[in-house]
N, C-alpha and C positions, 0 to 999 in steps of 0.2 A: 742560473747564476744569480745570488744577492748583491743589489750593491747600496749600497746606501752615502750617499750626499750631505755631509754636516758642515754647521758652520758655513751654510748657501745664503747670499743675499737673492730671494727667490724673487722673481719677475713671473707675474700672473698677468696676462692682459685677460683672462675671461673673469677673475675677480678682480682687475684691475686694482692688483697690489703691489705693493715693491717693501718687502718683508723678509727678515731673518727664520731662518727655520731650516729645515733638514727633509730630505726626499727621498723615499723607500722604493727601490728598481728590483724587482724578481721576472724574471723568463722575458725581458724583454719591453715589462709594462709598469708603468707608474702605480704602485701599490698604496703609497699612502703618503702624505703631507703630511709633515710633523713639524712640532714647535719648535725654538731655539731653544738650543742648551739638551735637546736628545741626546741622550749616554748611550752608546753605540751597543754595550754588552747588556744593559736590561733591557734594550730594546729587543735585541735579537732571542734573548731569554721569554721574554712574554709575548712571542710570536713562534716559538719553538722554529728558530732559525740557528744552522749549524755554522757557529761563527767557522768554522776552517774552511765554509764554500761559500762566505762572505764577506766582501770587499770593502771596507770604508774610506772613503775618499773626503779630504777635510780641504774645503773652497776656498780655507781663508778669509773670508767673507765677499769674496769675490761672487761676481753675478750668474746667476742660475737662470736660462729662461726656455723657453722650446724652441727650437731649431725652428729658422727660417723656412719658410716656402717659397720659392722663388720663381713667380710666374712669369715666362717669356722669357728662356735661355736659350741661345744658340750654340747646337753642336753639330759643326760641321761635317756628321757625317751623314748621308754618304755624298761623294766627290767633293771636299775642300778638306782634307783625314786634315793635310799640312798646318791649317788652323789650329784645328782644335779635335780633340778626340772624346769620347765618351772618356778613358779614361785620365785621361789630363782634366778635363772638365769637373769629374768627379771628387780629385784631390785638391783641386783650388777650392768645389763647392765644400768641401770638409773643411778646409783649412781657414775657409770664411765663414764659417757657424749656418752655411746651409744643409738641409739634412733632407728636401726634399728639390730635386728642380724638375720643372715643368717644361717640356721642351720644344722648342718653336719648329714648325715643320718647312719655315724658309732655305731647303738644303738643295742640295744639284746631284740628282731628280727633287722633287718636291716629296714631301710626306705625303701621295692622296691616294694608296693604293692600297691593301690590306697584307699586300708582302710586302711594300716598300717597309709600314707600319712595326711588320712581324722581325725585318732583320736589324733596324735599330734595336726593340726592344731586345733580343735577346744578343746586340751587343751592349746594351747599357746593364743589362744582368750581369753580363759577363765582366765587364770591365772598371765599372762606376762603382764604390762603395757608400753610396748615399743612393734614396730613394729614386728615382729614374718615370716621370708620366710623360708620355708623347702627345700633343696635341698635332690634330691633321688638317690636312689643307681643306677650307670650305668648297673651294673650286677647284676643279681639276688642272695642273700644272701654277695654280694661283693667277690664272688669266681672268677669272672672271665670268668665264661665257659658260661652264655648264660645270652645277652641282656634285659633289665628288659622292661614293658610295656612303653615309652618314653611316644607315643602320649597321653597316659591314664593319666600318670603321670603331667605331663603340663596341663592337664584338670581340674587333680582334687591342681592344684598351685603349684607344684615343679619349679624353678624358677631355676635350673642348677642342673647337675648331676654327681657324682663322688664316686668311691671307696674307698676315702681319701687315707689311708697310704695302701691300697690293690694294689700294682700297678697290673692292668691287663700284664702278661707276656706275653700272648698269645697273637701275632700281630694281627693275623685273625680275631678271638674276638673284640681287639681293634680298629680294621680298621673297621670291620662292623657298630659297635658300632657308630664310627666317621660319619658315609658316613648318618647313620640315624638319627643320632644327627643334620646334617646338613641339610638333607629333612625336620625336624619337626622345623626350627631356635631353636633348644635347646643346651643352653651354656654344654661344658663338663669341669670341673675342675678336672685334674688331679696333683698327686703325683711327680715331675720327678726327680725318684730316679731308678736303677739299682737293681730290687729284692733281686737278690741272690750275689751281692758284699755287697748290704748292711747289709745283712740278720744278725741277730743276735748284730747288731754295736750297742756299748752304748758310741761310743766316737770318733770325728774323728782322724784318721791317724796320726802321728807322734810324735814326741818328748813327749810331753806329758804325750798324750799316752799310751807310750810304758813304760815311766817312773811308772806310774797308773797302771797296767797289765791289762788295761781294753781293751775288744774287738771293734776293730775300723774300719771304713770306711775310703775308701780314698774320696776326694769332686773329683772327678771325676767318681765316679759312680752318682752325680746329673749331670753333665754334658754328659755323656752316655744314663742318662733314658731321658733329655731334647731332646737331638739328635735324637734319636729312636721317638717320638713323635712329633717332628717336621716333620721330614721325611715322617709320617703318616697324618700329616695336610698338606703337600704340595696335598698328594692323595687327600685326602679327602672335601678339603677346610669347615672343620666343623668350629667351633667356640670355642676354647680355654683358658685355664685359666688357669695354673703353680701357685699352690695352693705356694708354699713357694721356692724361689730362694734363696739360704743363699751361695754360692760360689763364688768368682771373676771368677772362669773356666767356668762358665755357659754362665756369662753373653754376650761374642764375640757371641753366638750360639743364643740369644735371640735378639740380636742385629741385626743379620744378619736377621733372620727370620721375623721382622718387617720389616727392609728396604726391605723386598721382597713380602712384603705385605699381608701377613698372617694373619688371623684375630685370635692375640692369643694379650693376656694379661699377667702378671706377677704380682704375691705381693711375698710378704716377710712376717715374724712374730716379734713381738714386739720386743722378747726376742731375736732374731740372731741379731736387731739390736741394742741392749743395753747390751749383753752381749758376753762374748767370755769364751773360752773352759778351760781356766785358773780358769773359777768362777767355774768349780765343785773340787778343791779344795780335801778335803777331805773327798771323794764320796758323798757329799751334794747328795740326788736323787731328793729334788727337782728343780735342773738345769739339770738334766735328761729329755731333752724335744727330738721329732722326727721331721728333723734329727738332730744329737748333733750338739752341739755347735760349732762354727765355730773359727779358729784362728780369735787374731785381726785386720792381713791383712784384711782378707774373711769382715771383720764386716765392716773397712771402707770403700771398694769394695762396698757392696751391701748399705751402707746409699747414699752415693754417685750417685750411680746409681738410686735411689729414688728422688735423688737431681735432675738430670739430665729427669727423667721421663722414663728411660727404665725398671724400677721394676715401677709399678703404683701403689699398693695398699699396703697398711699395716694392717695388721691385729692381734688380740688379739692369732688367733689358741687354744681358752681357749678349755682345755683339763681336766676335775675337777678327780683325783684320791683320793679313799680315805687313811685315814693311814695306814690302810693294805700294800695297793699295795706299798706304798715309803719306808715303814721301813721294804727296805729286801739290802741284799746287792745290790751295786750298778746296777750290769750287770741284776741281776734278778727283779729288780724293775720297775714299770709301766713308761712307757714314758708320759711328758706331763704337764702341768701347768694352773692354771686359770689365767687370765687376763683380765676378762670381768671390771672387778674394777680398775686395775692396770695401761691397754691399757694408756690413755690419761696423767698419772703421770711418767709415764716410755718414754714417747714420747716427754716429757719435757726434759728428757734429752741429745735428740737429737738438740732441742732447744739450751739450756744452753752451749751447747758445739760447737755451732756455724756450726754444719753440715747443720742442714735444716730450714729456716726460718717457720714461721707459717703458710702463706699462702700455702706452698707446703708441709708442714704436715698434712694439712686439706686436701688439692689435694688426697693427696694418705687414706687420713682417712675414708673420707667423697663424694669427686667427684666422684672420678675414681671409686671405687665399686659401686656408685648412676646409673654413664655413663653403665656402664658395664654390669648392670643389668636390665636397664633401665626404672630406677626410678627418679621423679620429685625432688627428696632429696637432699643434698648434695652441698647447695648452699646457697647465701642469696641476692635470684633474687624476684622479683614479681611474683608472681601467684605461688610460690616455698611452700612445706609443711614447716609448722612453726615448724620444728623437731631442735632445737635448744640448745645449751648448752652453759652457761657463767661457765665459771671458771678465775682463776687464776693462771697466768702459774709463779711467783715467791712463793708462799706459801708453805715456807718448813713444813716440818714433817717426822715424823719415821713411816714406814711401819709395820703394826700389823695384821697379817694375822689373828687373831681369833678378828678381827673387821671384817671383810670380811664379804659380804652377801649371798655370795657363800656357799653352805651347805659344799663344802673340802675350805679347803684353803692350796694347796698345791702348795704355790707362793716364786718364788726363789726371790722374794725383801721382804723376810720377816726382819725384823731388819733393812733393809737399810733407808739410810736418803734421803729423797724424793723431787723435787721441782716442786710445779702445784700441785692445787687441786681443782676437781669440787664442785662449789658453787650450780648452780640449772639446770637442764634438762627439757626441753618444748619437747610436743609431741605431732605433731596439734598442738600448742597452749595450752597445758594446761600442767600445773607442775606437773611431776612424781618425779621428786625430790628437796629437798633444805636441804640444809646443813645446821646445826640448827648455 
């Protein structure tokens, strides 16, 4: 099938442009970038394309960019389906301009087994209409104490490995772990958080706080478990991921370790950079996300450095809890938020407030998780997968989480007023979603 895209305000973050012009889609693949003002019938004439099995689709001038990548989603299967399912997960990631999710193997059993591995995948086949990668547990059951099968794991398509919010404590463990991750070229995404400073925190550190009686961390225990793991990549020279940097203290340490050339990467989560530690309010739990919220310092710290390229990835971290777990008091309530629907609406207003232009929203959206994992995705080059999303990034509205396609909707932009909303989501080329 031909489709062709006119009248696209097109969003490039690999030539970091934000330009009018028209997009050529045949079997699935980005065929060719074209200028504004493309006439749809000499086009398809001087390409000997049969206009009756091609589709022209006219954007309005509305925004064209490559579908989201979205590293560290939780789908709770197997044993929590009630949460969240492959495919409930998949229709919010469609409906939010994601077209690829990367999936966290924090589930009950754990991802560490190569059948555990084998029966999500073929149900995210079966049931998700968006791209579906499992990443599997570094350590067996995510305790920490002994190495999961890696090479087995990468066979049967784990695509990077982590304990998520488990930080392995045990350096020994961890170092092994590293030096074998590095033998098999297999990515490790870690935590880098300080276990037992953080242990028990529903709030960071100060004033706040203290004022809240809620138990806090100080954002130097992310800058202690950052360090600790660096120092284990200098050994090791594995391949590394810093699953969520939300502190300014981190970042000199992250900094440093690039300019030293360390093969490590960095993202951040939606929510550290649209919100700060002042929005849980009156123990709201769901802005209860791990790790809490950051002052507003820390929030423009870390967009900034998104800006700048030394955090590369942003991602949703959708964590779907259900009403049980939120309606307890604060400190005993689940950590965590969806944002598979939300990501791209909440990114807008990183936009609107002048921190991050578009083209370097999609960089960290959509490239650098594509780059990172190394996927053809995450672009809009030629020979590129036609995973694609137009929306509109001025289209206000009010956030209604029991619209959500998410089976919780347990999203701290419930009630707020919104700006950006995705219009329709190509995947290959073919429509998973459009906004009626």
């Amino acid at each position: 099938m031909t489709l062709l895209f006119i009248n696209a305000r097109l969003i490039d973050p690999e030539a970091d442009t934000d330009s009018l012009g028209a997009l050529l889609v045949q079997d699935g693949k980005i065929t060719e970038v074209l200028p504004e003002g493309t006439e749809p019938g000499q086009l398809f004439r001087a390409r000997n394309i049969d206009e009756n099995s091609a589709e022209v689709f006219d954007c309005g001038g509305k925004c064209l960019a490559p579908g989201i990548v979205d590293i560290g989603v939780k789908v709770c299967e197997p044993g929590e389906r009630h949460k969240e399912s492959y495919k409930t997960a998949g229709l919010a990631a469609a409906a939010g301009g994601v077209t690829t999710i990367v999936t966290r193997p924090d589930t009950t059993p754990s991802i560490d087994s190569p059948e555990t591995l084998e029966f999500v995948t073929r149900r995210a086949q079966a049931d998700a209409p968006v791209h579906v990668l499992p990443m599997a547990a570094l350590t067996k059951g995510r305790e920490g104490c002994e190495m999961t099968e890696i090479g087995f794991l990468m066979d049967a398509g784990a695509v990077a490995f982590s304990d998520c919010d488990h930080v392995v404590s045990n350096t020994k463990v961890f170092s092994r772990a590293l030096t074998y991750a590095r033998s098999c070229g297999a990515l490790v995404i870690a935590h880098p958080q300080e276990p037992l400073l953080s242990a028990g925190a529903a709030a960071t550190s100060g004033k706040f706080a203290a004022l809240r009686g809620l138990p806090a961390v100080s954002p130097m225990a992310e800058r202690m478990g950052l360090d600790r793991d660096i120092a284990l990549l200098e050994m090791t020279g594995a391949k590394y991921h810093a699953d969520q940097i939300t502190t300014a203290r981190a970042l000199p340490a992250l900094e440093r370790a690039k300019a030293n050339g360390l093969d490590i990467t960095a993202g951040t989560s939606i929510h550290h950079l649209t919100l700060n530690e002042l929005d849980v309010a009156d123990y709201r739990t769901f802005f209860k996300v791990k790790p809490p919220l950051r002052s507003e310092d820390d929030r423009l710290a870390v967009a900034e450095a998104v800006r700048t390229g030394l955090i590369d990835t942003i991602s949703s971290m959708h964590t779907p809890q259900d009403e049980e777990s939120k309606r307890l008091p604060f400190e005993e309530a689940a950590a965590g938020a969806v944002a598979l629907e939300t990501l791209l609406a909440a990114a807008m207003r990183l936009y609107h407030a002048d921190l991050l232009d578009l083209p370097t929203l999609f960089r960290a959206l959509a490239l650098n998780p594509a780059k990172r994992l190394g996927l053809a995705s995450g672009r809009l080059a030629t020979g590129a997968p036609a995973d694609l999303v137009l929306f509109d990034p001025d289209q206000p509205f009010v956030m209604d989480r029991f619209q959500l396609k998410s089976k919780s909707q347990n999203t701290p932009y419930d009630g707020q007023r919104m700006q950006g909303r995705v219009l329709a989501t190509y995947v290959t080329g073919a429509p998973v979603y459009r906004r009626d």
